[in-house]
N, C-alpha and C positions, 0 to 999 in steps of 0.2 A: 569470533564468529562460531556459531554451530557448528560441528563436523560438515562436509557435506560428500557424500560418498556414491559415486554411480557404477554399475553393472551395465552393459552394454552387451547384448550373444545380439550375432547375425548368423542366420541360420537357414541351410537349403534343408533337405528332406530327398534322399534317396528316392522313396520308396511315391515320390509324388513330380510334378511339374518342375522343369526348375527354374529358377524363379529371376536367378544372376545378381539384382541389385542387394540382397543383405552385407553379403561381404563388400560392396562398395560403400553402402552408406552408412551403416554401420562405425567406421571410423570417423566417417567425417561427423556424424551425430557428438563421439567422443568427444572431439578434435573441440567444436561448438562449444559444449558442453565445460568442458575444462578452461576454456581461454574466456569465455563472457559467463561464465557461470560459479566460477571456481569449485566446481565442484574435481574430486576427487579420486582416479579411478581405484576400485577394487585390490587391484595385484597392478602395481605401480610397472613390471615388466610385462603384462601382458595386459594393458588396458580394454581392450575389447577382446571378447570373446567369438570367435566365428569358426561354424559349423561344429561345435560340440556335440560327443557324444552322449546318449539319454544321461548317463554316469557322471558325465561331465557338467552338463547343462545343470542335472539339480546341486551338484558340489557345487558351483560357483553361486550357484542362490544361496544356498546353506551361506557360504563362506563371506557374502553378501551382509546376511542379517545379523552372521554373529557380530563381524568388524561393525559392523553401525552401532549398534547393540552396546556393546563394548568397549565405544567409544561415545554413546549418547548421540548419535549422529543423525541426521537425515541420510535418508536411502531412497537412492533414485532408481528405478528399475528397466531398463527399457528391452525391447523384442521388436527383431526384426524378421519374418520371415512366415511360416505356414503356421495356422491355426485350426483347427477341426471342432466343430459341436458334432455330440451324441444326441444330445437333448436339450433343452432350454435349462441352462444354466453348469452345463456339464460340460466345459471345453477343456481345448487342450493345445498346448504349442509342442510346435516339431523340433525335433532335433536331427540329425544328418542321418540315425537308423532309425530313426520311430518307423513302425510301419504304417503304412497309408490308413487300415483302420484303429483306433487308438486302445490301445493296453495301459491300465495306468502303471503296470511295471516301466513299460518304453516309450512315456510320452509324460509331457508338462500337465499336470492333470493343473489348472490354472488358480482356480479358486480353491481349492482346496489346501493344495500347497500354502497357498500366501496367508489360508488361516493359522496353519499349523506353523508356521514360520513367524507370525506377527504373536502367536498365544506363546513363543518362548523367545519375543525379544519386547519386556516390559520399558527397556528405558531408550526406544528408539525415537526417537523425533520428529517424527512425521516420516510416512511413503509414500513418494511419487511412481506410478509405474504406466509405462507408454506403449503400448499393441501397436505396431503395423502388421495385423492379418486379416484373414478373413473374418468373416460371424463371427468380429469378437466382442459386438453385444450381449451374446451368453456368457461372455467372460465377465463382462461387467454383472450382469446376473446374478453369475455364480458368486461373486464378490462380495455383493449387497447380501444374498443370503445366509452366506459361511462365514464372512471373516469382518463384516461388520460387527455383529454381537462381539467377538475377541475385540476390535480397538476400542468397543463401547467402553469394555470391564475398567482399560487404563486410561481413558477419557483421552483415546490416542486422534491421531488425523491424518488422512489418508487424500490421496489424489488420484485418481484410475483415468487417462484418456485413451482413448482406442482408435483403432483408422475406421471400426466400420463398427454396424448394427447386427440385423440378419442377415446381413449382404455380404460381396467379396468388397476386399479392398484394389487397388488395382497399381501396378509397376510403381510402387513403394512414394504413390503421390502425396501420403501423410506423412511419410519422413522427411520427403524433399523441401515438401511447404513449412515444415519445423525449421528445416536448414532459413530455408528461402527467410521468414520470417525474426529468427536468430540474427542471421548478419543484417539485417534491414530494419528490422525494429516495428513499430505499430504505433502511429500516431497518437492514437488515442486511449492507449492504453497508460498505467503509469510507470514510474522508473523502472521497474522490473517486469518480467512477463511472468504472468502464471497461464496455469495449463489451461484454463476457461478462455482466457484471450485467443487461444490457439483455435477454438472453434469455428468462429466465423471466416477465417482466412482458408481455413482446411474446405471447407462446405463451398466455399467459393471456387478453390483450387479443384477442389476433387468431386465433382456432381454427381460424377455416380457413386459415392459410397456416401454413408452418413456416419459420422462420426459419434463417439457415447463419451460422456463425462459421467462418474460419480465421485463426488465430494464429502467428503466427513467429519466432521468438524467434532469428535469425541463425543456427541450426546445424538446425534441423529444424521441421517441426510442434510446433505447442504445444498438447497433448492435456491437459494437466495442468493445472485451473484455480489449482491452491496456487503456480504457476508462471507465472503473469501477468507480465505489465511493466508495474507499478504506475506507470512514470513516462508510458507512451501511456494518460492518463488522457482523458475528455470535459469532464465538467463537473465542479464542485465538490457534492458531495451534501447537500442542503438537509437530509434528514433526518437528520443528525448535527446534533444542539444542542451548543451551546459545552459543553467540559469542561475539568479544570484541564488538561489536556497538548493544545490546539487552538493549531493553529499550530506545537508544540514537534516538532523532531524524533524523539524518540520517540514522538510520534501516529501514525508509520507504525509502530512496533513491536505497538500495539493493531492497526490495520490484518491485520499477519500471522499473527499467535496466532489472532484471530476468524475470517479470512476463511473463509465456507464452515462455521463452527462450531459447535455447540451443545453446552453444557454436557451433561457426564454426570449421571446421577444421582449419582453419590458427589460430584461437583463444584456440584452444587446445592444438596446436603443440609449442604456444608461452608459454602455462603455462606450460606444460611437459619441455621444454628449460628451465624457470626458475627455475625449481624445480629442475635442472639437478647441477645448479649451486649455492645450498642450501645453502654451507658452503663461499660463498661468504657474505663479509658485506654489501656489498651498491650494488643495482639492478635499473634499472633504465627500467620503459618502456612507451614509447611514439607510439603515431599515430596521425594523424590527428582528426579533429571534427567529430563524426559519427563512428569514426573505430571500435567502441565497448570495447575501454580500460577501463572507468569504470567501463563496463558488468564484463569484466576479472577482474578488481579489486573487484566487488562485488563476483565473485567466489570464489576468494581466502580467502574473509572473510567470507563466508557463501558456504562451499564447498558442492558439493555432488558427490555420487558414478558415476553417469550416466557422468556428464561434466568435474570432476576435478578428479579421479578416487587416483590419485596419491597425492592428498594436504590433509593433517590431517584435521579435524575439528576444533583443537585447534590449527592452523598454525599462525596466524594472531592474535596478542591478545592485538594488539590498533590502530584504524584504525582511518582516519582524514579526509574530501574532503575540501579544503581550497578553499576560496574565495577571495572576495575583502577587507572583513574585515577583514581576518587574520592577526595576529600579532605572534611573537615568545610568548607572555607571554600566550594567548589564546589558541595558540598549546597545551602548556606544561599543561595548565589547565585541558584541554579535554581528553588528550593523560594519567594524573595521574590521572583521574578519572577512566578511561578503564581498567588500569594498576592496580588500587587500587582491582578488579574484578578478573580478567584475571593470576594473575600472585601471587602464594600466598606470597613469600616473602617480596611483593613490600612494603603493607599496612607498614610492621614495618620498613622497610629500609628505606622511607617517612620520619616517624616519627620519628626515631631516624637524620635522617640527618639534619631536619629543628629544632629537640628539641638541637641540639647542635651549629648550626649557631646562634639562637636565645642566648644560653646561653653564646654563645661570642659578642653577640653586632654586629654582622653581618650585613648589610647591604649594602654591595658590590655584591653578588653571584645573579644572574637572575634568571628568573623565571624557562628557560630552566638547569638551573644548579641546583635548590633547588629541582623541583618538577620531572626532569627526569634525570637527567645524573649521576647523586651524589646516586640517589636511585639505580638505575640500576646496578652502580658500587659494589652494597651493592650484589644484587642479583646473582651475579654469581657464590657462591657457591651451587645453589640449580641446576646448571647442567642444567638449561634450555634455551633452543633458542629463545630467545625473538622478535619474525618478529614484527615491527612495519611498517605499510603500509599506505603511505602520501601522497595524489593524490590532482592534481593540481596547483600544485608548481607554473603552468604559469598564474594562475588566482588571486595571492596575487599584491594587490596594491601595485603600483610605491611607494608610502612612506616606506614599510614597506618588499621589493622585498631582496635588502643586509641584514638587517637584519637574517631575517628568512634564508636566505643562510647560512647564520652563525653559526648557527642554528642547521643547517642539517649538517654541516662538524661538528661541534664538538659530534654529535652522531655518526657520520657515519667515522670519522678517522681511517686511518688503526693503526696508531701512538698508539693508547689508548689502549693497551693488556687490561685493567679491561670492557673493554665492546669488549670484544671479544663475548661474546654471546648473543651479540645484532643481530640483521638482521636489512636493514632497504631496503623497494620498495618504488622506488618514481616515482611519473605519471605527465605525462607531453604530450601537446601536440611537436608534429613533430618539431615549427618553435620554441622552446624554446631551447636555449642554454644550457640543465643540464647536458648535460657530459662532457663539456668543462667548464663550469664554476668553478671558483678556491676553490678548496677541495672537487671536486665531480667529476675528471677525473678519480678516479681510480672504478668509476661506471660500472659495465657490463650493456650494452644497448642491449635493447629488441626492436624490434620494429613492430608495428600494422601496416598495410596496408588499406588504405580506399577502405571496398569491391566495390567488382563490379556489374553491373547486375546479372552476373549469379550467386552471392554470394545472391542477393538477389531474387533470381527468386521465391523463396519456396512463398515468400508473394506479389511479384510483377506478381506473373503470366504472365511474359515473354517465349514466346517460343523462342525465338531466340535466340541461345548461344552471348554474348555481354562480353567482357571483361573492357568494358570504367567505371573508376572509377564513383562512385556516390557522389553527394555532401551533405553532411552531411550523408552519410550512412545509417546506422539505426537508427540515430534523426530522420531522413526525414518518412523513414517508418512511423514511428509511426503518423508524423504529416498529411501524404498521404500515406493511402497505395496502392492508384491506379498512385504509381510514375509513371510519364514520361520522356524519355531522355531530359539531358538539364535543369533539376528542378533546382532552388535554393533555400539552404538552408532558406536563410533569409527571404525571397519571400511566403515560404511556412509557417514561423512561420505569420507575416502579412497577409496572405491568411486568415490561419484556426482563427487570432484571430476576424476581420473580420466576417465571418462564425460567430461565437459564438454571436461577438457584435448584426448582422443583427435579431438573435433567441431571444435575451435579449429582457428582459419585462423592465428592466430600465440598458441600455447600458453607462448612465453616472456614474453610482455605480462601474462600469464593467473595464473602464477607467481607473478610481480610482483607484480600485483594482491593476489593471498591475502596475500600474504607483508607485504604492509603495511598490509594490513586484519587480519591477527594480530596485528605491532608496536601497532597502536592498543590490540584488545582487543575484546571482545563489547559487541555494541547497535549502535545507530547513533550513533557517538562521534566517527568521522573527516568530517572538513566535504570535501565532493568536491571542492570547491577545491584542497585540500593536496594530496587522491591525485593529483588529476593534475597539480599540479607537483613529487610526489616522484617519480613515473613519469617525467620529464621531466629531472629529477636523474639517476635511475638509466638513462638512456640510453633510452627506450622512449618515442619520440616519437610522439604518438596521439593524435588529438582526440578533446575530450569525448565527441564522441556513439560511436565506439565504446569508451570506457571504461563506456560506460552499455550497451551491446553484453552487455560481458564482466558485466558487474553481475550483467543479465538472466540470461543461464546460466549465470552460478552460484546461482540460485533460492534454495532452502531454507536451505544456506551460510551466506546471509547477510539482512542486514536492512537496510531504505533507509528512512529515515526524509525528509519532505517530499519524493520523489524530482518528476525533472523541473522542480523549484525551483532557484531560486540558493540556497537555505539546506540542500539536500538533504545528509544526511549519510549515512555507511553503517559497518558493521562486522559481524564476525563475530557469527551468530545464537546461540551457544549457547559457554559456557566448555568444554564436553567436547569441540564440534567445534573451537575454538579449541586445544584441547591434544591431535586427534589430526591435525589440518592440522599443524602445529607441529611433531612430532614426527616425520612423515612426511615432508617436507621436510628436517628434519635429515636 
């Protein structure tokens, strides 16, 4: 994993009100911080800093940037305590002798500092930094004015929240709500919290102040929340319960379908349909590019009360999104490790199945037959409904297309009583053949409709009722959200990447990047390990942390599964946008 390094000063201020709560929450902030977050304090003996003098407060910044620095780390910044504007964009944090009007000899002159400290830490990894004061909307100000252009130059990424605007903040209610929100987690958010998530809970909690975000994404402001840097994460989100994909690199692909989402009507009405017909073996549901099928499949493995109301938690308990690479042996791999998790009698039925083909010299039985069919067959005296849910059946290479059919009918046979309590959903676009193909016609078909404008008005701010299908749906969304009639899908991923390269401090790294995150294939498939020593291969010497740079602006593009992990994987979001990068490039 990245470094991850945090700074914590709680701080009174002589010379003003006192205030009492910094030195209280301030450690517990840490405490948070380090135990769901791993991150890492500063000076391991003195993890938080409380009431520092001016000397003291900027040393421990200093000594802050160099270790991150240093170490290529992310740096977390946080402040607890008084805050003063001069002017708009001119603030300043206290320290225990600032005097009440601000000197920047004796006070945190805020933006200023964080330019001069970010222009002499080139290999830092992203900064998070966290205000509970007053007016420290000029601090964000001052931020966007000064020390934006410095992360521009290394195409760095930056995260600022603050407890307030032009207003006070008041008895340290944006730190509490941090806490509050840390140990409880956020429904709707994904496996990890970032600082944007933090908003709405804050504004909730705290009414009289208003809270400021700015986001940087190394080429401009990041206005766009479907555009986050999911890898400058805080903590890990307590309210996500274990499901079969935790922990799996595709848990960040659920992450980017959901974030911000909520099921359509036509998208709820289709999952209430398939729930209707539970005790069915084999389910099949298709739509077109964009219809939001994976959305729907990402609910089903990770439900909630608001969108899926009716689907268990524990519904789903091994989930697959197949690509180009898939093979049946790769299925069964994936799918018994989920299984080994998910399902308690599976571990020994494994083990007993393969300790006894092995003790006959076995060598005939595949991989789909040792590692899932033969265990499964073990487990149905423990009475449980085993949903296994398999999306994109139309995305597995022509090599490897009959096999894996093969595959799916010897779990999914009606013929097999011993896997009667199995389930299995499989996803497929519209012009795929799955429920006519041989040992998967006795499939009940589902099917998505590619919304239409008025499906998408909530974020096209269309007034005109328009029923004309969209092309690529909500992929498109994401890639423009100021669609126009007539968009194309493919047109629009070559726009935005485009867009990105034009922003690029070195757009032939950027190239690169696409270009062998298409060799991979769609999902998050490629281990960031490999990219960045095939970038390394290919002459395009870069470290990690602006590979994760380039990641960030290419947003929508593409998909980061575990990001800011050592297990982080990535690859292109969508097969349409993978075949018109691809073609564009030729």
């Amino acid at each position: 994993m990245p470094g991850r390094r945090a700074l914590i000063i709680g701080s009174e201020c002589d010379a003003l009100n006192k205030l009492d709560f910094p030195a209280q929450l301030a450690p517990q902030l840490c405490e948070e911080l380090i135990h769901r977050g791993d991150w890492l304090p500063i000076r391991p003996d003195r993890p938080v800093v409380v009431n520092p003098t001016i000397i003291e407060f900027k040393d421990a910044v200093r000594e802050a940037f160099e270790i991150a620095d240093a170490e290529s780390a992310q740096l977390l910044i946080a402040f607890i305590g008084h805050g003063i504007s001069t002017r708009k964009s001119d603030y300043y944090l206290q320290a225990i002798d600032s005097p009440a009007v601000p000197d920047p000899d004796y006070n945190f002159a805020f933006g200023e500092t964080l330019r001069v400290r970010l222009d002499g830490s080139k290999y830092l990894d992203g900064l998070i930094v966290l205000v509970d004061a007053c007016v420290a909307g000029d601090g964000v100000q001052g931020v966007a004015e000064r020390a934006v252009e410095v992360v521009g130059e290394v195409n760095g990424r930056m995260e600022v929240l603050t407890a307030s605007g032009t207003g006070s903040a008041y008895a340290g209610c944006f730190t509490r709500t941090m806490l509050r929100v840390f140990q409880s987690g956020l429904t709707r958010s994904g496996e990890e919290l970032l600082a944007s998530d933090l908003l709405a809970p804050i504004r909730e909690a705290c009414p009289s102040q208003l809270p400021r975000r700015l986001g940087f994404d190394g080429g401009g402001v990041v206005a766009d929340q479907l555009q986050e840097d999911v890898g400058l994460w805080l903590t890990r989100n307590l309210a996500r319960p274990k499901h079969a994909l935790t922990g799996r690199p595709a848990a960040g692909l659920l992450d980017q379908v959901t974030r911000n989402v909520t099921l359509s009507p036509q998208q709820r009405s289709v999952v209430a349909d398939m729930m209707d017909r539970n005790g069915q073996r084999l389910r099949a549901l298709q739509g077109p590019a964009g219809a939001g099928k994976t959305t729907v499949m990402a609910f089903l493995i990770r439900p909630t009360e608001r969108d899926t109301p009716t689907v268990a938690g524990s519904l789903v308990k091994a989930a697959i999104f197949l690509d180009a690479t898939s093979t049946p042996e790769s299925i069964a791999t994936e799918l018994a490790a989920q299984l080994h998790h998910t399902v308690e009698a599976f571990p020994a039925a494994y083990t007993a199945v393969n300790t006894e083909l092995d003790a006959a010299g076995d060598t005939s039985t595949d991989s789909i037959d040792r590692q899932l069919r033969l265990p499964l067959q073990r487990c149905r005296a423990s009475d449980t409904r085993i949903c296994i849910l398999i999306d994109g059946i139309d995305q597995v290479g022509q090599a490897q297309t009959e096999q894996v059919r093969q595959a799916l009918t010897r779990l999914a046979t009606p013929n097999d009583d011993t896997l009667n309590h199995v389930r299995l959903i499989l996803g497929a676009r519209t012009d795929y053949a799955l429920t006519t193909s041989p040992g998967l016609e006795h499939a009940i078909p589902f099917t998505l409709a590619a919304p239409t404008w008025n499906d998408l008005s909530a974020s096209t701010e269309h007034s005109t009722p328009d029923t004309r299908e969209i092309d690529g749906g909500w992929l498109a969304v994401r890639l423009n959200p100021d669609l126009q009639p007539g968009a194309d899908l493919e047109q629009l991923a070559i726009d935005y990447l485009q867009t990105q390269l034009d922003r690029a401090s070195d757009p032939d790294t950027m190239h690169a990047v696409v270009a062998l995150l298409a060799a991979a294939g769609t999902g998050p498939i490629l281990p960031f390990t490999i990219l960045h020593r095939a970038l390394g291969e290919l002459g395009h010497t870069i470290s990690a942390n602006r590979i994760r740079d380039i990641l960030v602006n290419l947003g929508p593009l593409i998909q980061r599964g575990n990001a800011g992990t050592t297990t982080e994987h990535v690859g292109l979001a969508h097969a349409r946008i993978l075949t018109a990068l691809t073609h564009d490039q030729d």
